[in-house]
C-alpha positions in Angstrom: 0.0 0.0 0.0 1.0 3.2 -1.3 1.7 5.8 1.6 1.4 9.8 1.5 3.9 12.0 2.9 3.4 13.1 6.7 1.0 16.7 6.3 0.1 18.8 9.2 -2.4 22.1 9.1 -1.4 25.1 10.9 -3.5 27.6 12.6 -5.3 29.1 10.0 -6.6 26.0 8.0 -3.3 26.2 5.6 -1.8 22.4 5.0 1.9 22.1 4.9 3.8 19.1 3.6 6.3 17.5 6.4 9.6 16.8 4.2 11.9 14.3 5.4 14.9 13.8 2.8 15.4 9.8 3.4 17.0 8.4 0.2 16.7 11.4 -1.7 19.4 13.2 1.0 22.2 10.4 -0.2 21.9 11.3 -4.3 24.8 13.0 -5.1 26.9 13.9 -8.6 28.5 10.1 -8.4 25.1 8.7 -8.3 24.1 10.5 -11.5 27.5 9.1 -13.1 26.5 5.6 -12.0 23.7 6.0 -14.1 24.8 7.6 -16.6 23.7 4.7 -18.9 20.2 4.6 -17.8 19.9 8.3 -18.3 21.5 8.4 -21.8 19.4 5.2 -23.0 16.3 7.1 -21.6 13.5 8.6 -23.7 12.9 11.7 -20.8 14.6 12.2 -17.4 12.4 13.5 -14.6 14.6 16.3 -12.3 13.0 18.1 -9.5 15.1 19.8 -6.6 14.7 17.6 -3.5 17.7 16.5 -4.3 21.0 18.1 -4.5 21.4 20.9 -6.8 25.2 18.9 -7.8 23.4 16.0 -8.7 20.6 17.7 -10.6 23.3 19.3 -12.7 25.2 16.1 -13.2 22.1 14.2 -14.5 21.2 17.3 -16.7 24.6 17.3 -18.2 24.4 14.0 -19.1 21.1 14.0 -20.3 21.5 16.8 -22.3 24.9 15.4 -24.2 22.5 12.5 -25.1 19.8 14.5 -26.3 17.9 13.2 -23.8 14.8 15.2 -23.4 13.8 16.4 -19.9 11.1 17.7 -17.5 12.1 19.7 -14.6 10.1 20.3 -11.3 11.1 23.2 -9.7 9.8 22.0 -6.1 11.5 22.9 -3.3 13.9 25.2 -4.6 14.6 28.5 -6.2 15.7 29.4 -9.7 18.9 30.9 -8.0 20.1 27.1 -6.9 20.8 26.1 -9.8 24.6 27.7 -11.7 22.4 27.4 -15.2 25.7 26.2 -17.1 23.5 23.0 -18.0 20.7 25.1 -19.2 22.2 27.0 -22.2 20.8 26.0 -24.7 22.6 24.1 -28.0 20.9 22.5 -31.1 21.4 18.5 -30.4 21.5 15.8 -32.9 17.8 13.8 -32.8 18.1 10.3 -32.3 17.9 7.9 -35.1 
């Protein structure tokens, strides 16, 4: 059984999710380069920011040299976390 994330409500009837970071707080850049197959072979990588900014880049480097198209939630973070190197933009070969 699928469980939700611990949520609380604060005074004025406003929810708040409880974050805990678990796994998420042990991804780092070597974990994206472990993958780096999975990432290249994949058809879209999902990012989001709840984990570390490092690691985001390193997947999105990778990704992005493969011309691997991806979606990026912006959750728990702000634009400034992110250096933005990965982000320029260049034209990238399709894939066959």
């Amino acid at each position: 059984m699928a469980t939700e994330p611990p949520s609380s409500v604060d005074s004025t009837g406003d929810n708040t999710i409880v974050v805990s970071p678990g796994a998420n707080g042990r991804v780092d850049v070597s974990t994206a380069q472990r993958h780096q197959d999975v990432i290249r072979e994949a058809r879209v990588l999902g990012l989001c920011m709840e984990v570390s900014s490092d690691a985001v880049e390193a997947a999105a480097r990778i990704a992005h040299d493969a011309c691997t198209r991806m979606v990026f939630n912006n959750s728990d973070s702000t634009p400034s976390r992110l250096r933005g190197s990965w982000r320029r933009s260049t034209s990238c070969r399709q894939r066959a």
